[in-house]
N, C-alpha and C positions, 0 to 999 in steps of 0.2 A: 701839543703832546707828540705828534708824530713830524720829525723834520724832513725825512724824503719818505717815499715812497716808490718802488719804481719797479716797475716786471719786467724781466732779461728775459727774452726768449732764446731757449738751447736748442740745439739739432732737433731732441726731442722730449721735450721737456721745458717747464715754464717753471724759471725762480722768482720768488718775492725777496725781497730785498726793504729792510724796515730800517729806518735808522731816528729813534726818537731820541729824545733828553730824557733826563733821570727820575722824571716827574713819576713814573708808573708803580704804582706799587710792584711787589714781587711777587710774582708769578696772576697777572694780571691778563696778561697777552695769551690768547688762547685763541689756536688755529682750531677749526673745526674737523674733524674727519670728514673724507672723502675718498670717491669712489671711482678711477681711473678706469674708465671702459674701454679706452682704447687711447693712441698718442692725440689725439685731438680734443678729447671731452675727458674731463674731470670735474663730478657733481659734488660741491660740499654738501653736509647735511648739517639742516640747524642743530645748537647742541643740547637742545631741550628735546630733540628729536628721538622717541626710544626705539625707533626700527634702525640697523644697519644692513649693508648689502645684503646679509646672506640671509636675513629677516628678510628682506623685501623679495630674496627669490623667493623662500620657503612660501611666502604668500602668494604672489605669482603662482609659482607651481602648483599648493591647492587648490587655487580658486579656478585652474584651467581643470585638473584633474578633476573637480567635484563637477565641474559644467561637462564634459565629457562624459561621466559617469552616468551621471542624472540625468541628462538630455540629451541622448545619442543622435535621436533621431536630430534635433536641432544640429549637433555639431557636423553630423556628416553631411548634413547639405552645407555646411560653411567650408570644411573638405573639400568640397566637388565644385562648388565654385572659387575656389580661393579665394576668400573670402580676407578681408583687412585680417580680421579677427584672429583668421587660421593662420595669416603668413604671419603675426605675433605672435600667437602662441609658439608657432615653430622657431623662429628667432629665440624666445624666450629657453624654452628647452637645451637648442645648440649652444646657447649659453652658459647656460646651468653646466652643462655636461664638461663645459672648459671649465669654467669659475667655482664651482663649488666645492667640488673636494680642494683646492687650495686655503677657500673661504673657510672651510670646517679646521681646517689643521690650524689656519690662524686664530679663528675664535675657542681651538682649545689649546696653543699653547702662548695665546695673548702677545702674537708676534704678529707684523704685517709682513705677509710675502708679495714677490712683486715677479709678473709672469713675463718672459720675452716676449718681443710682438711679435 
């Protein structure tokens, strides 16, 4: 099916490169969506998969917001010792705060944007 296969690495960026015979039906080949975190890491997601990024922040975000909420007392000791938990959540947040209003503009105008490093 497939006669090369081969990943070219660019300055910054990683190309696939597929070179098969004619054997594939059409429109057969189906690259998965993915989610470039930064020039080193890009996660695909399976494509039976129904969360995308900005699913997976909005889940993130509640589920810190509701633990926060609900259990203050619990989170402000994970606060005061900096706790795994707390330097994730705050990662996750700084995050959010870069990525999602881009993330919102692409899943309402069905367009991928792509952010300088």
């Amino acid at each position: 099916m497939f006669e090369k296969l081969q990943a070219v690495r660019l300055s910054d960026s990683l190309m696939i490169q597929l070179e098969y015979d004619n054997t594939l039906p059409s429109g057969s080949l189906r690259i998965p969506e993915g989610a470039s975190l930064n020039s080193k890491y890009t996660f695909l997601r399976r494509p039976d998969s129904a969360i995308t990024e900005f699913g997976s922040y909005y889940a993130a975000l509640y589920m810190s917001g509701m633990f926060c909420r609900y259990f203050p007392d619990i989170w402000m000791k994970h606060l005061a010792t900096h706790s795994e938990l707390s330097i994730i959540v705050e990662q996750v947040c700084d995050e959010a705060i870069y990525r999602l209003p881009l993330l919102a503009l692409a899943e309402l105008d069905q367009i991928a944007y792509l952010l300088p490093e």
